[in-house]
C-alpha positions, 0 to 999 in steps of 0.5 A, spaced: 242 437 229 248 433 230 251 432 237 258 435 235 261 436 243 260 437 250 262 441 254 262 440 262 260 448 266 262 450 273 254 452 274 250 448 268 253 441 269 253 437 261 252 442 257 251 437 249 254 442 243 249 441 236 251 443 230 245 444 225 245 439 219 241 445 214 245 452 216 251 450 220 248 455 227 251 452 233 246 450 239 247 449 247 243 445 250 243 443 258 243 436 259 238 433 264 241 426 266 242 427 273 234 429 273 230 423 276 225 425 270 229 427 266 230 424 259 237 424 257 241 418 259 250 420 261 252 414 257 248 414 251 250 422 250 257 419 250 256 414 246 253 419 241 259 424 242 264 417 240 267 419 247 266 411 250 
């Protein structure tokens, strides 16, 4: 899976945009960044993105 976008939703929040390397099928998943045990650090998406 390749981080192709990101999207900002109104109830969601960060929503990071995957494209799959092997059959093109595009996939959403809700970014956990604000979560204290969440994994998922802002900057780091971003930098993945190319968008910083």
């Amino acid at each position: 899976m390749d981080a192709i976008a990101y999207e900002l939703s109104g109830k969601k929040g960060l929503v990071l945009v995957f494209r799959c390397r092997r059959c093109s099928q595009i996939s959403r998943n809700v970014a956990a960044h604000e979560d204290p045990g969440g994994a998922d650090d802002y900057a780091r998406i971003l930098r993945l993105l190319g968008r910083s």
